[in-house]
C-alpha positions, 0 to 999 in steps of 0.5 A: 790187617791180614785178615781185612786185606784178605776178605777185601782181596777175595771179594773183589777177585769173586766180583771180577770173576762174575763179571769175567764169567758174563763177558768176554770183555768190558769197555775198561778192559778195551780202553785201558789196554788201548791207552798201555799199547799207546807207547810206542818207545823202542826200549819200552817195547822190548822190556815188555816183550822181554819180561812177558817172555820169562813166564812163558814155558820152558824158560819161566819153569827152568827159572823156578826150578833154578831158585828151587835148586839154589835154596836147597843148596843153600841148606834152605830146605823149608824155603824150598818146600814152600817156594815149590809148594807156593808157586805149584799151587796157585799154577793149579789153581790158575789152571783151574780157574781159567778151565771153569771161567773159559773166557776167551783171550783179546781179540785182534779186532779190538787190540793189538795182538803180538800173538794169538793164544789158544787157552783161557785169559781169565786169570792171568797164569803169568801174574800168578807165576810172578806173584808167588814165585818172585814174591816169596823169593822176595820176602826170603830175601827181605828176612833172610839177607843182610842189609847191603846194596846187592840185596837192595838191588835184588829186592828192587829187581824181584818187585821190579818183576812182580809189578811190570809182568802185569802191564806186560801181558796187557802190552802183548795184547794176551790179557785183559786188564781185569785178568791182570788185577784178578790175578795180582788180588788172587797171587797176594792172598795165596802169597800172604798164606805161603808167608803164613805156613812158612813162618807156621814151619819155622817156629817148629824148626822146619829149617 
């Protein structure tokens, strides 16, 4: 399943890159952004605006560095190795793909933008930050944790976090919607990997 989840995964994301590559933009991208921005409830607003903000510099590399530090101090040193690893890896290959793909971020005259970024949107830097950092924390403490209503409560925060950075960076009008799913399809795949090398290092007592 790993495998057929992969392939399709990697397909898709070749298919948007394409298609990022050729355009800008796409009338999808412009409807489905007009239909998020269409709510307009207070708390609805600030909840985007605040999670958006995580992944921003410094406060989202002062959060990694924090959950870096906290696992080694646990005595968790290969979780953190592979966290760090995980979470440095795919920003690269973010940063990569954004320089080669070089498409342009929302226009103000098609959406709403709370602020004009400077850099490429193609695929979205925050998505990936999400999937891989709060993602593996995720798993870590899926496996690692004991069954109780705290760990409950953190599994549903970090899932939480995962999959509402990508309707946020739509919200904010930084993102187009194709960015988000490319960036949600690419983050999976490099988080099943950062699993697979994990789990890889733990039969050898990597611990």
């Amino acid at each position: 399943m790993f495998e057929v989840y992969s392939i399709s995964a990697m397909v898709v994301f070749g298919i948007l890159t394409v298609i990022a590559k050729a355009w800008a933009y796409s009338a999808f991208d412009v409807r489905v952004t007009r239909a998020v921005q269409t709510f307009h409830a207070g708390w609805f607003d600030a909840l985007m605006r605040a999670v958006t903000w995580i992944g921003f510099l410094p406060q989202g590399a002062l959060i990694a560095a924090g959950i870096l530090l906290f696992l080694y101090a646990l005595g968790l040193k290969w979780e953190t190795v592979v966290t760090g690893a995980s979470v440095l890896g795919s920003s690269a290959l973010g940063l990569g793909l954004k320089a080669l793909i070089a498409r342009p971020r929302p226009s103000a005259d098609l959406v709403i933008v709370i602020r004009q970024l400077g850099d490429n949107s193609f695929p979205s830097g925050h998505v990936l930050f999400f999937t891989t950092l709060f993602g593996f924390v995720l798993f870590l403490a899926y496996t690692l944790l004991k069954r109780s209503w705290w760990r409950t409560l953190l599994l549903v925060l970090l899932l939480g976090l995962v999959g509402m950075v990508g309707p946020s960076r739509i919200y904010v009008g930084e993102h187009w919607a194709s960015d988000v799913v490319a960036a949600y399809l690419l983050g999976s795949v490099w988080l099943a990997l950062s699993v697979l090398v994990y789990r890889w290092g733990a039969r050898r007592g990597m611990t």
